[in-house]
C-alpha positions in Angstrom: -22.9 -0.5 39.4 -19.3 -1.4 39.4 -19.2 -0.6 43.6 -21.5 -3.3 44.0 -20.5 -5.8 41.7 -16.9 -5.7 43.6 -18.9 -5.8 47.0 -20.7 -8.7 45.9 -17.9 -10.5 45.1 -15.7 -9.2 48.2 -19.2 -11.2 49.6 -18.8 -14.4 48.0 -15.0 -14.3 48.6 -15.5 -13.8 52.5 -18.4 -16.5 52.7 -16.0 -18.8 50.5 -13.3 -18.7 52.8 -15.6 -18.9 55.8 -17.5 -21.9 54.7 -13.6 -23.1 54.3 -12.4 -22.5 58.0 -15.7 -24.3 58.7 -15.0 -27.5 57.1 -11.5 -27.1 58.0 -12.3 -26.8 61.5 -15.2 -29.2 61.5 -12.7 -32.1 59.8 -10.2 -31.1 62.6 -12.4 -31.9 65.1 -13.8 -35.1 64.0 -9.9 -36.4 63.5 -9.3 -35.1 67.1 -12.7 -37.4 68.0 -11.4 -40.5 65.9 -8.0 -40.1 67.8 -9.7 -39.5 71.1 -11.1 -43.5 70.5 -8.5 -44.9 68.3 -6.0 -43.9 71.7 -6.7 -46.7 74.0 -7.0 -49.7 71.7 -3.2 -48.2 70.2 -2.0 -47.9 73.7 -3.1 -51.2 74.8 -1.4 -52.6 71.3 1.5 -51.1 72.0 2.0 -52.3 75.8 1.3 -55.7 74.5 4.5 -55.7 73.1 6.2 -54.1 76.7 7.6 -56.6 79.5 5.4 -56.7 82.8 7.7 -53.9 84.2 7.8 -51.2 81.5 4.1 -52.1 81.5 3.6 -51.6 85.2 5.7 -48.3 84.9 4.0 -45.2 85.6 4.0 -43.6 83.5 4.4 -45.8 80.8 7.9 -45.5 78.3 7.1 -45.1 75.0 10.5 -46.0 74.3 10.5 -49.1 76.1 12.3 -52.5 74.9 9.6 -54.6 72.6 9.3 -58.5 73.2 6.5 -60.8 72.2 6.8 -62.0 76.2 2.8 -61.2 76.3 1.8 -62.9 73.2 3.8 -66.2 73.9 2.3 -66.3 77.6 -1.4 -65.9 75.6 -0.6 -69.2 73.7 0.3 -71.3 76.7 4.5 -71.1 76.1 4.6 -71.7 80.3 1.6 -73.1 81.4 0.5 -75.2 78.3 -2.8 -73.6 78.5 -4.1 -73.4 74.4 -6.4 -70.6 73.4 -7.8 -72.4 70.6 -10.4 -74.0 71.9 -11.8 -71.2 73.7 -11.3 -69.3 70.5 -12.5 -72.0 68.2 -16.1 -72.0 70.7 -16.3 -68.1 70.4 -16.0 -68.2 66.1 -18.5 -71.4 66.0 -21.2 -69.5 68.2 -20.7 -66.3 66.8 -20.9 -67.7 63.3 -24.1 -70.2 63.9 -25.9 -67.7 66.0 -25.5 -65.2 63.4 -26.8 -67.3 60.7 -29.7 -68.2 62.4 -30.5 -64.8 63.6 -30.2 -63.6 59.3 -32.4 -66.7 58.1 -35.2 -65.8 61.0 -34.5 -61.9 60.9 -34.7 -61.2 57.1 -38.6 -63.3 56.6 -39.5 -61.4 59.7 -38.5 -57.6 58.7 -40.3 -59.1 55.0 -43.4 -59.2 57.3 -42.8 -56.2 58.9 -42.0 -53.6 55.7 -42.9 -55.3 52.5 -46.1 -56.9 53.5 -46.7 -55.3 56.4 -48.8 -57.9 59.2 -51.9 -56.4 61.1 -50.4 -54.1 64.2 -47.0 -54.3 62.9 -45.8 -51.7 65.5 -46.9 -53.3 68.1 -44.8 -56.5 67.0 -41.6 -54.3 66.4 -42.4 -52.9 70.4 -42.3 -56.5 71.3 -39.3 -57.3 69.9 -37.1 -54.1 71.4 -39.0 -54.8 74.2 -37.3 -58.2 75.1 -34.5 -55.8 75.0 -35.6 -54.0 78.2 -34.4 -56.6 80.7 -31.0 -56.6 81.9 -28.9 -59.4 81.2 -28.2 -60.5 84.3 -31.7 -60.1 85.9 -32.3 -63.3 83.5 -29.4 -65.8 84.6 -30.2 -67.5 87.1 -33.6 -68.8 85.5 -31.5 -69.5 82.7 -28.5 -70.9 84.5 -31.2 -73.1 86.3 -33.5 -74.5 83.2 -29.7 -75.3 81.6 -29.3 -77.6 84.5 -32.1 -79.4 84.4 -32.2 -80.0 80.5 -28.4 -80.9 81.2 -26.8 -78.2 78.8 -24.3 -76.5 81.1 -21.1 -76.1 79.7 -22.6 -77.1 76.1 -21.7 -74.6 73.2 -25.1 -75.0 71.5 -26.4 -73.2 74.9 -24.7 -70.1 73.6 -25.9 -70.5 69.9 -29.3 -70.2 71.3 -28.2 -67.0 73.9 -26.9 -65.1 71.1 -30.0 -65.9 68.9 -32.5 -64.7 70.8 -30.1 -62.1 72.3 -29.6 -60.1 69.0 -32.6 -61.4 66.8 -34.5 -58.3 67.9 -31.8 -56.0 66.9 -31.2 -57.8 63.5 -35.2 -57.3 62.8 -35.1 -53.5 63.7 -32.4 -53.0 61.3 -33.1 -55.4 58.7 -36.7 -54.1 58.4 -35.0 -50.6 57.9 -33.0 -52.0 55.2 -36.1 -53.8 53.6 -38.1 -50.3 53.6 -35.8 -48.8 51.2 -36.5 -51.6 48.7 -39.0 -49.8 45.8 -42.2 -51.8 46.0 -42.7 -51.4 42.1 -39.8 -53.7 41.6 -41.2 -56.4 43.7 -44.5 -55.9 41.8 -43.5 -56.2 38.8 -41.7 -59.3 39.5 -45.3 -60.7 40.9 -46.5 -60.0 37.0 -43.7 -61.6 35.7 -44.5 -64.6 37.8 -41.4 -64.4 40.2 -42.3 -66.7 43.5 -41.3 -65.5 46.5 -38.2 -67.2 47.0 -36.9 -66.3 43.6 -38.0 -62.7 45.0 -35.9 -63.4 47.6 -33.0 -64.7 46.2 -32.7 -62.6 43.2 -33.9 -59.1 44.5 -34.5 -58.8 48.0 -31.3 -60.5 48.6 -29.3 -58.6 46.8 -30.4 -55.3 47.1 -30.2 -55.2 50.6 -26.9 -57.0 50.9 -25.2 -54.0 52.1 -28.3 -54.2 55.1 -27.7 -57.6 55.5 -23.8 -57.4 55.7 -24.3 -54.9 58.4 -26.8 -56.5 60.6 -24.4 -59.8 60.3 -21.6 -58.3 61.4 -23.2 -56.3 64.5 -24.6 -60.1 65.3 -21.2 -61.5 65.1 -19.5 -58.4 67.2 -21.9 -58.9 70.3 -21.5 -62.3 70.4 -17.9 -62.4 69.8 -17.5 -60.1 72.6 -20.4 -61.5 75.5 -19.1 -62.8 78.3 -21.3 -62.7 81.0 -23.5 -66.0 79.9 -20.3 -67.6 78.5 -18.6 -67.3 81.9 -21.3 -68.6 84.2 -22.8 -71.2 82.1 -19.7 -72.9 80.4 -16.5 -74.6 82.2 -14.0 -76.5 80.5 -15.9 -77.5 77.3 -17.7 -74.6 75.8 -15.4 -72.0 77.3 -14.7 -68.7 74.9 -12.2 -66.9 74.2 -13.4 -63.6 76.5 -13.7 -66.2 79.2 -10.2 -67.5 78.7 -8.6 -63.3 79.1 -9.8 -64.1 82.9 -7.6 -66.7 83.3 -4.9 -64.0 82.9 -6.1 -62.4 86.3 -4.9 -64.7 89.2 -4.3 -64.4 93.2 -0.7 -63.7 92.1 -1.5 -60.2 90.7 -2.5 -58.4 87.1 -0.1 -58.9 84.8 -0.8 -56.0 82.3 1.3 -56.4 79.2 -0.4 -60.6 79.3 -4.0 -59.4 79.4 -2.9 -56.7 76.7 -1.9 -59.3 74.7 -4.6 -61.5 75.1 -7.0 -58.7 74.4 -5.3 -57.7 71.3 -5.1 -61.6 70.0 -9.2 -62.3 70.9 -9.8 -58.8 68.6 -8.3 -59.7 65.6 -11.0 -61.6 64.6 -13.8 -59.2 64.9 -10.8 -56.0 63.5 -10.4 -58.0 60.5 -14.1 -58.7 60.0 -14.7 -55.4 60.4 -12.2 -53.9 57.6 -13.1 -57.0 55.3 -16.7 -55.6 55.5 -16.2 -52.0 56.4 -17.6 -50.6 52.9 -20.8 -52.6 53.8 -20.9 -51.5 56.9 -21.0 -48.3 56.0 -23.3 -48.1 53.1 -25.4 -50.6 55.3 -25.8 -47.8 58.3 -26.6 -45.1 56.3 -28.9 -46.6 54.4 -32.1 -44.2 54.2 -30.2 -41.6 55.3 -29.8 -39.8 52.9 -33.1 -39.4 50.2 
């Protein structure tokens, strides 16, 4: 009796220190993975801060003099060339677009899950579908039917892009979110007379507010970062700020640690977004996942 009692427990011991090594191992790896795609984004940070020829060095000194050469060039210290309006253009049609895409998003995903419409599938195929085409296949219609309604180089051209460009991903994931939502609640706010706006507002609102954080912030990250439609359907006016990094990339050559700089200065916005929000995020993605 006592043999295997003490072999039972030599068993638990081994599988204890197995299942250890495991998640030892396993953690290991996924630190080696974040590293793997933290790397770039801390090597272009730090050559940001290089001149252009410890930057054009190959390979690159890590122990290379630091200057903020790059970052003054970005804001126009020799050429007088401002980012801020380019900037200022990217945040207001990244902002707009992304409100509009929540206030038609959320009443369509309500249709979609809650009070599911007739053939609701087939709707939700027709949204991802308008994600089939590729970008570019659709700009010269678009590039044309802006010229003849006269908005080329108009920022409110972009507002609409980015609506219709990410509405059908915000309705995917913000009928997701909705799903999750207990129907009982909802009904027994019907009984108690609740409309459906104060349905809205005071329960479907807030109880997918990690959902909609999400979704808002996916919205704001694509449109932060397009570029295509920004740089052939805007000039002077409506330029954004991934438009204005080309300007860094002349006849004259590439200057690396400039562009470096540039790229760094047009992410802060969407890196600090993303921290500010990055428990929503979270808890907004894995949302369902786990019952």
């Amino acid at each position: 009796m006592s043999f295997t009692l003490a072999r039972a427990r030599s068993r638990r011991h081994r599988d204890h220190t197995v299942g250890h090594r495991s998640k030892a191992l396993v953690g290991l790896a996924a630190w080696a993975v974040g590293l793997l795609f933290f790397a770039p984004f801390a090597w272009m940070v730090l050559t940001s801060f290089h001149s252009e020829t410890d930057a054009a060095t190959n390979p690159p000194s890590l122990a290379a003099h630091l200057t903020l050469h790059g970052y003054r060039e970005f804001f126009g210290a020799s050429t007088g060339a401002s980012p801020w309006p380019a900037l200022i253009n990217s945040a207001n049609a990244s902002v707009v677009s992304t409100l509009v895409v929540l206030a038609l998003s959320i009443p369509a995903a309500y249709a979609l899950s809650i009070k599911p419409v007739r053939k609701w599938s087939d709707a939700l195929f027709f949204f991802l579908s308008t994600k089939m085409l590729p970008a570019v296949a659709g700009l010269l219609p678009i590039y044309l039917a802006a010229q003849n309604l006269g908005m080329l180089d108009n920022i409110w051209l972009l507002v609409i892009l980015y609506t219709t460009m990410n509405l059908p991903i915000a309705v995917w994931m913000m009928r997701s979110f909705l799903a999750e939502i207990p129907v009982a609640i909802l009904e027994a706010a019907a009984i108690d007379g609740a409309g459906l706006p104060t349905v809205f507002r005071r329960i479907i609102i807030p109880m997918a507010a990690p959902g909609i954080a999400a979704t808002s912030l996916i919205c704001f990250i694509f449109s932060w970062n397009e570029m295509l439609f920004a740089q052939v359907l805007t000039g002077v006016q409506a330029s954004t700020g991934p438009v204005f990094l080309t300007s860094f990339v002349t006849s004259q050559g590439l200057f690396l640690a400039k562009v470096c700089a540039a790229a760094v200065a047009v992410s802060i916005p969407v890196l600090v977004a993303g921290f500010a929000a990055q428990d929503r995020l979270v808890q907004g993605l894995t949302m369902g996942a786990v019952k």
